[in-house]
N, C-alpha and C positions, 0 to 999 in steps of 0.2 A: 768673468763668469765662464765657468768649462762646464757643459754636459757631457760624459760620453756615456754612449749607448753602445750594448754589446749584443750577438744573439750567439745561441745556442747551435754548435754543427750539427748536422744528421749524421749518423750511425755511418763508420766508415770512412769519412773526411779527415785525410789525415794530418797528424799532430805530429808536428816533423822541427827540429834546431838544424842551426846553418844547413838550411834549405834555400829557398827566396820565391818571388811574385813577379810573376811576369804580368804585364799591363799592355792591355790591346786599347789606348787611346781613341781611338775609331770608335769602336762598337762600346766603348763601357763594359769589357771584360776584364776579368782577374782570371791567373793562370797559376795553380799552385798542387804541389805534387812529385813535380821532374826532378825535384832534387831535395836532401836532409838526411838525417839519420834520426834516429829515438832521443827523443827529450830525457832529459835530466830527472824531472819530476813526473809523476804520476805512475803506472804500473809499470811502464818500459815496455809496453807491446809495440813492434815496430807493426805499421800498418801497409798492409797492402797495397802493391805496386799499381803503378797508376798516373791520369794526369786527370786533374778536376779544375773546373772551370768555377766561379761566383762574379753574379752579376747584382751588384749594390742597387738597393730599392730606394737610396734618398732618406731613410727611416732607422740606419740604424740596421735594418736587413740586409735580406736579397737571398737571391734562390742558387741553390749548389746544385750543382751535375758533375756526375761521373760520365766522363767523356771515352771511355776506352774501347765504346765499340765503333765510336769516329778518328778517334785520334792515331796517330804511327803506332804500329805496336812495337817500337823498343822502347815505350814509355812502361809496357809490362814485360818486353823480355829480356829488356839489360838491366845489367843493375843500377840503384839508386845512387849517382852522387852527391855529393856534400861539401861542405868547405870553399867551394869555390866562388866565381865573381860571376855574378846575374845583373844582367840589364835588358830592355828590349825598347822597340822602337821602330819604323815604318811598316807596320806589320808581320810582324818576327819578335824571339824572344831569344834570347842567348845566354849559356854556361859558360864560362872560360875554367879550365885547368878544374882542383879540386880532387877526392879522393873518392873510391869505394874502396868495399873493406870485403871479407869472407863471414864463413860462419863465424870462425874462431874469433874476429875481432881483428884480424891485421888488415891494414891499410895499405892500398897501391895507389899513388898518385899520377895522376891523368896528365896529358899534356895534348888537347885538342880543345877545340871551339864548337860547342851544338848548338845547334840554328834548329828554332821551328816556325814555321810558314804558318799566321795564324787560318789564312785563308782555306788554305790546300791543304793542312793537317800533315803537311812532311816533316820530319824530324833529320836534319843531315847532321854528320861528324867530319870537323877537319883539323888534320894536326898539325899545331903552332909552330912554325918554323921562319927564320928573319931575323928574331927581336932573342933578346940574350937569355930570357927565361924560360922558351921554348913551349911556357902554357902550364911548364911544373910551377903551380904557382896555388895559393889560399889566400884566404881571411885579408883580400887586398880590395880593391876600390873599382870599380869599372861601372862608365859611363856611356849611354846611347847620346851622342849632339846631332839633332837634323839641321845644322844652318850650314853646315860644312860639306863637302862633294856632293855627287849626282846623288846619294843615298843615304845621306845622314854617315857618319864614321863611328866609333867606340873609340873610348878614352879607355886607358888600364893603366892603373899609379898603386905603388907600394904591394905592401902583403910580404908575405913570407916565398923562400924558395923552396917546393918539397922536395920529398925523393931521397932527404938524406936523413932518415931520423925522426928524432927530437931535437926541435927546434930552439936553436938559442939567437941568442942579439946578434952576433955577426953573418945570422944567414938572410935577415932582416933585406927584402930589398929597397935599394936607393930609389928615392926619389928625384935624382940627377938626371936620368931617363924617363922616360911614358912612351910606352907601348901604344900604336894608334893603329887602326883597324880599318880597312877601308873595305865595308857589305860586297861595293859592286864587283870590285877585280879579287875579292877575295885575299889579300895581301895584305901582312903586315908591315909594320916600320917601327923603328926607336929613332925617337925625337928626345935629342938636349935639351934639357932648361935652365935657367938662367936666376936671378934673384937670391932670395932668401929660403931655400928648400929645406921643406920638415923633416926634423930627422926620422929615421927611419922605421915603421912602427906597422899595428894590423890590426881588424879588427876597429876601424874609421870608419867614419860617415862621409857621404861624397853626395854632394849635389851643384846641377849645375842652371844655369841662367844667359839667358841670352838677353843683349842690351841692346839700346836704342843706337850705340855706338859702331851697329856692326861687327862686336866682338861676343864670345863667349866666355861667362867665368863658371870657375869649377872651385866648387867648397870641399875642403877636405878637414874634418874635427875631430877631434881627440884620438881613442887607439890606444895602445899602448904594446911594447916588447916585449910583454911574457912573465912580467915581476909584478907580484903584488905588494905593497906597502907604500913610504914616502917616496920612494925614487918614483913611480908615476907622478908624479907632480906636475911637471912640465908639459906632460901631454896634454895637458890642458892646453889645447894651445889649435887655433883656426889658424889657415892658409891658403889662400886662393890662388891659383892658377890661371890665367888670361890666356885666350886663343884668339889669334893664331899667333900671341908671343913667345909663348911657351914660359911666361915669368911669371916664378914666386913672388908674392904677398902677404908678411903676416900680419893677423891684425892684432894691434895693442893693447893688450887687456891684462891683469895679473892673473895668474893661473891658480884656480882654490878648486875643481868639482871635475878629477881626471873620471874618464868613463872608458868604456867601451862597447862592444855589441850593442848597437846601439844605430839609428837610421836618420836623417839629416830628407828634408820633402820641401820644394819649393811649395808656396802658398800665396802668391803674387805680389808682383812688384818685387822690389830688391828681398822680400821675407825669403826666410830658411826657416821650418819647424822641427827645430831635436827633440826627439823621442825616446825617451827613457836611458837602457846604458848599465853596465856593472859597474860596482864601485870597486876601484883599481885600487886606492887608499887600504883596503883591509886587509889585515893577514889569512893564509889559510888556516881553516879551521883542522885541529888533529883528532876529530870525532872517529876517526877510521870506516868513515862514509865509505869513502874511495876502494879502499880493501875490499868491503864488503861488497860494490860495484862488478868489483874486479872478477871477484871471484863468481856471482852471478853467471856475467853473460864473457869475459873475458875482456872487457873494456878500458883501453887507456887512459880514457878522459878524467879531467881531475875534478871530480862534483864536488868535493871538500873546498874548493878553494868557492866553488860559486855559492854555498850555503852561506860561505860568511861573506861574500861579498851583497848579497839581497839579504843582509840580515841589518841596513841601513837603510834610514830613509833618506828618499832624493829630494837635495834641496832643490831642483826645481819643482814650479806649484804643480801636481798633478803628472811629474815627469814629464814638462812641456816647457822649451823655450825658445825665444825668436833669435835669430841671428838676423842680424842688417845688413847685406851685400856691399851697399854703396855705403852706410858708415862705418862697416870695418868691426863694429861690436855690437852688444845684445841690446834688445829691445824688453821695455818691460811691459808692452802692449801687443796688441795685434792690429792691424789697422784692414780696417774691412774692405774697401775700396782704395788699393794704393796705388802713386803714380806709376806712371811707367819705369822700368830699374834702368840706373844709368851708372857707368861706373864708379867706380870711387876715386877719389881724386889722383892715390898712388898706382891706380892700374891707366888711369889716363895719363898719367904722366910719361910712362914706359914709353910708348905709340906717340905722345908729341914730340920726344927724343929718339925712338927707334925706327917709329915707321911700322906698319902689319905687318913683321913679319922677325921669326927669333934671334935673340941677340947673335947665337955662332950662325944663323943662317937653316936652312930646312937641310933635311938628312937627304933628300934624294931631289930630283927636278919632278918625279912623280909624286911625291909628298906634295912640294909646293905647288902643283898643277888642282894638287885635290881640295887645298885651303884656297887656289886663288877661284872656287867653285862655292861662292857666299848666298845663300841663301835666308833673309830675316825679311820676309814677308810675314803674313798673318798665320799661316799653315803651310808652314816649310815641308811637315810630312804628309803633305796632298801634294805635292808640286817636284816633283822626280825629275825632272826637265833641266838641264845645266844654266845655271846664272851668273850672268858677269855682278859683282859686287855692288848691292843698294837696288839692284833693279827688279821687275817683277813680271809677270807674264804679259799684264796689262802694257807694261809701258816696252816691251819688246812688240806685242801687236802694234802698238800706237805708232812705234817707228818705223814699223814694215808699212801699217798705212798709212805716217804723213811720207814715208817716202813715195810711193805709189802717188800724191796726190802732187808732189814736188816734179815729180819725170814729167806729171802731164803736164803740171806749168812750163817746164824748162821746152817741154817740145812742143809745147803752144810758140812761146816765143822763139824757137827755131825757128817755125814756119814764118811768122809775123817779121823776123828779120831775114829769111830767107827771098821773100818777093821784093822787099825791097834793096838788098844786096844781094845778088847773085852771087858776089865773088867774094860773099863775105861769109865765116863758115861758123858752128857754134860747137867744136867739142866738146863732148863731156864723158870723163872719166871715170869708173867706179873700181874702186881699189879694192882688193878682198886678199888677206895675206893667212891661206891654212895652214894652222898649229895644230898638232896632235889631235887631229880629226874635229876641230871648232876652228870655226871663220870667223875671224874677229877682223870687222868692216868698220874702218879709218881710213884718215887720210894717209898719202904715202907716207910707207916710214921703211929702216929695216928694221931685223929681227930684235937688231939689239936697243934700240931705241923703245920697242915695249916694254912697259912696267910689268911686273909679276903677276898682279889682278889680272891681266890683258892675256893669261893663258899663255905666254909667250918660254919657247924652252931654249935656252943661250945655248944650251953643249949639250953633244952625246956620252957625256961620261955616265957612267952607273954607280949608285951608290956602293961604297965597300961591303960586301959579304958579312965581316963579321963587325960587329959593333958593341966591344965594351963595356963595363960599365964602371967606374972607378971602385974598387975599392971588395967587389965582387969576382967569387973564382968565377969559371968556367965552370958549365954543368959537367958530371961525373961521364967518363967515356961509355960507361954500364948504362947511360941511358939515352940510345941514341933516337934520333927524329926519323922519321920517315912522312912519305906525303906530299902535299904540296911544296912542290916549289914556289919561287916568287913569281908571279910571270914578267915575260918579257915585254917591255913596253917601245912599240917601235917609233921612233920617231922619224919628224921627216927629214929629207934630205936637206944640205946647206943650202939656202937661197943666196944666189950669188948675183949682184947687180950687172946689169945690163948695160956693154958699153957704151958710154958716153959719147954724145957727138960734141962736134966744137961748138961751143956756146957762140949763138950769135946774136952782137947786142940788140937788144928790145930798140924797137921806136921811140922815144922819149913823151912821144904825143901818148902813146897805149897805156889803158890803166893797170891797175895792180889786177889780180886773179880775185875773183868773189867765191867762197866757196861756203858750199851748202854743206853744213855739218849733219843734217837731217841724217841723211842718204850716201855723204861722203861723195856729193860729185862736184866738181869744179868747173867750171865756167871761166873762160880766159877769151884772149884775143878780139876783145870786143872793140867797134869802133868808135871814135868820137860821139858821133851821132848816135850809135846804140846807147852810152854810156849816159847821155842827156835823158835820155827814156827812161836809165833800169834805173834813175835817182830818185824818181817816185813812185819805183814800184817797189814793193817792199814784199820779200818770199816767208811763207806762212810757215816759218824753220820754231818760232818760239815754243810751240805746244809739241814739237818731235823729240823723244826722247833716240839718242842713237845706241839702234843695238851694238853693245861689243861682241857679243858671243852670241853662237847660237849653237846648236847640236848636232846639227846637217845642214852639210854646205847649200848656198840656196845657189 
């Protein structure tokens, strides 16, 4: 059974294609306006500039405001882009790359990142530089993930490259690469992947899922290269991405219902709900729609081919169907109440043979500094605060206070074995070893002895300047970058051990070292007689969880 209910805009609400929605999760806003051009159907009145807010009533409503005597005014005094990749998330809303156009109808394509602040109403611009597509980029896939760095990151996979043209199949970019965006420092990266990667396509659905595993997966469906007829066929075709593996997954299914423009919404648990989509299968229609278009307003767009393509009905019921994360293909239900998503067995497989983290390894020590930053608590975008992997705010207080309650026992029994040996002493140690400005507190170790989760950075080399992509030119010299740089990430100096005295042998009587993983302090040198005592005293370490990290040195 499907209801849907629809309500009617107020006067002015504009009716906008490859546009998008920005989502303020927080507060239950929708943000829509910042970006589109004139729809295909209806008079062709491009509607005024603008950024308009709609808050859903639960009914099927909700109430619309024009926001532009609150909002940045470059929502009305720059022009409207289009085409490009919209996500948003920790309170912010984001454009990547995408086109505007003039009166005439010519197209100039963008190569920066707009960021707006939903709090503060700022609108910033910054231009793409790092990653090999520089931001000249459309009709590709970009995703907001909060489980990852201090700030949530952006994922950006596929799409086309603009700037040159009319786009054909070899300008298509590879999915061999994904663009990753890190809020806080402002900085891009291109990350390798691994597996079974889609081929090359635009105009997909992207969603993504965070599991009980600690990992992130990302759906990417259908799309297709620009051809209408049987050759889309194959685009029929899901594949998931795994973070922080960076490894393709396709799932098994025979390919009959290629689409595209078209939207992909978690709905919980392992669900994905696809949303309508053009039918890629149909010829263009030669009504000489397009002509008459043309001649109109001066417009490139090819509407002939979209009349025949919505001149079919969509076999799904209603233009609605479930995708199964963890089973890899479609559902013919909805399931109201679902478990928690867990991966699927071929993206668990990857991580019992790879380990967290991508098969050639991370693109930079600052990359993997910002994936070894996991966040999968309940409300990852309330919780801004650096987290060593699995752990939560709670259980970082809980170890700052069983430590606290550990020192007093330890120097309770100082004192208690202090009156009765005088010559008998109780050090204790607290080891703290700072990495790139997080104290990750352990027992001793060196640098390279930490695992990657552990924040730990082995070398000061820098990732290579230019990075690649197979198979892809180089952007055109006629369209240079300007703007941000990467910034400089300072790291600390080499830690260098302390020389060694000559070892001298232990007493044979003295026992092993007891140490309190709580707090990371150690206890040694105790005497016989102490040892008879601490055998039934038992230190209250079970309910401490030990912080790895934290954000400032304590």
């Amino acid at each position: 059974m499907i209801d849907i209910q629809s309500s009617s805009k107020p006067e002015g609400v504009p009716n906008l294609r490859n546009g998008g929605i920005w989502v303020d999760e927080k507060n239950g806003v929708l943000y829509t306006g910042f970006a589109g051009t004139e729809p295909f159907f209806g008079d062709g009145a491009l509607c005024s500039q603008g950024l308009w807010s709609f808050v859903p009533n639960g009914s099927g409503g909700g109430d619309w405001r024009n926001l532009n005597d609150t909002a940045d005014p470059g929502f009305v005094n720059l022009p409207r882009p289009y085409k490009g990749q919209t996500s948003s998330g920790d309170g912010r809303g984001f454009f990547l790359g995408g086109v505007i156009s003039n009166e005439t109808g010519q197209e100039t394509t963008l190569s920066s990142l707009d960021t707006y602040d939903f709090a503060t109403n700022k609108l910033t611009n910054q231009t793409v530089s790092g990653v090999f597509t520089r931001g000249l980029e459309r009709y590709g896939g970009m995703i907001y993930v909060p489980n990852f760095g201090n700030r949530g990151i952006l994922i950006n996979v596929g799409g086309e490259q603009g700037g040159r043209g009319r786009v054909e199949t070899d300008e298509l970019i590879s999915f061999r690469r994904v663009q990753v965006y890190d809020p806080e420092s402002q900085t891009w990266f291109e990350q390798k992947t691994s597996g079974n990667t889609p081929q090359p396509r635009k105009q997909f659905c992207i969603a993504g899922l965070a599991s009980n595993n600690h990992t992130y997966e990302v759906l990417v469906y259908a799309g297709w290269e620009g051809q209408y007829g049987s050759s889309s066929l194959s685009y029929d075709s899901a594949f998931v991405l795994t973070l922080p593996g960076f490894h393709w997954v396709k799932a098994n299914y025979p390919s009959h219902n290629p689409r595209h423009g078209l939207t992909c919404n978690p709905v919980g648990g392992s669900q994905v709900l696809i949303i309508g989509g053009v039918d890629t299968t149909q010829q263009a229609d030669s009504s000489g729609a397009q002509q008459q278009r043309q001649q109109r307003n001066g417009s490139s767009d090819n509407i002939s081919d979209y009349i025949s393509a919505f001149s079919t009905p969509d076999p799904f019921h209603r233009g609605l169907a479930i995708f199964d994360m963890h089973a890899m293909g479609w559902n013919t239900s909805y399931t109201a109440n679902p478990a928690v998503y867990a991966p699927a067995p071929e993206v668990q497989d990857y991580y019992n043979t790879r380990g967290l983290k991508p098969e050639a390894g991370f693109a930079s020590p600052e990359l993997e500094h910002i994936f070894s930053i996991a966040r999968f608590d309940n409300n990852p975008d309330e919780s801004p605060a650096s987290y060593a992997r699995g752990s939560n705010t709670a259980a970082i207080a809980g170890g700052v206070v069983g430590g606290v309650v550990v020192l007093a026992a330890v120097f309770g029994l100082f004192l208690f074995f202090r009156r009765r040996h005088k010559k008998q002493s109780l050090p204790s140690t607290v080891v703290g070893q700072s990495i790139s400005s997080h104290t990750a507190y352990d027992k001793p170790a060196t640098l390279s002895s930490l695992h990657w989760q552990e924040l730990a950075v082995i070398n000061n080399e820098q990732p290579h300047p230019e990075l690649p992509v197979e198979g892809h030119e180089q952007p055109h010299p006629e369209l240079p970058v300007t703007g941000h740089e990467r910034p400089r990430i300072e790291l600390p100096p080499e830690v260098k051990p302390e020389k060694q005295q000559e070892a001298v042998p232990a007493p044979p009587a003295e026992p092993e070292p007891v140490e309190l993983h709580g707090d990371s302090l150690v206890l040694s040198e105790l005497s016989p007689r102490s040892q008879d005592i601490m055998k039934n005293f038992k230190f209250p370490t079970e309910h401490i969880q030990k912080p790895l990290s934290r954000t400032k040195s304590l």
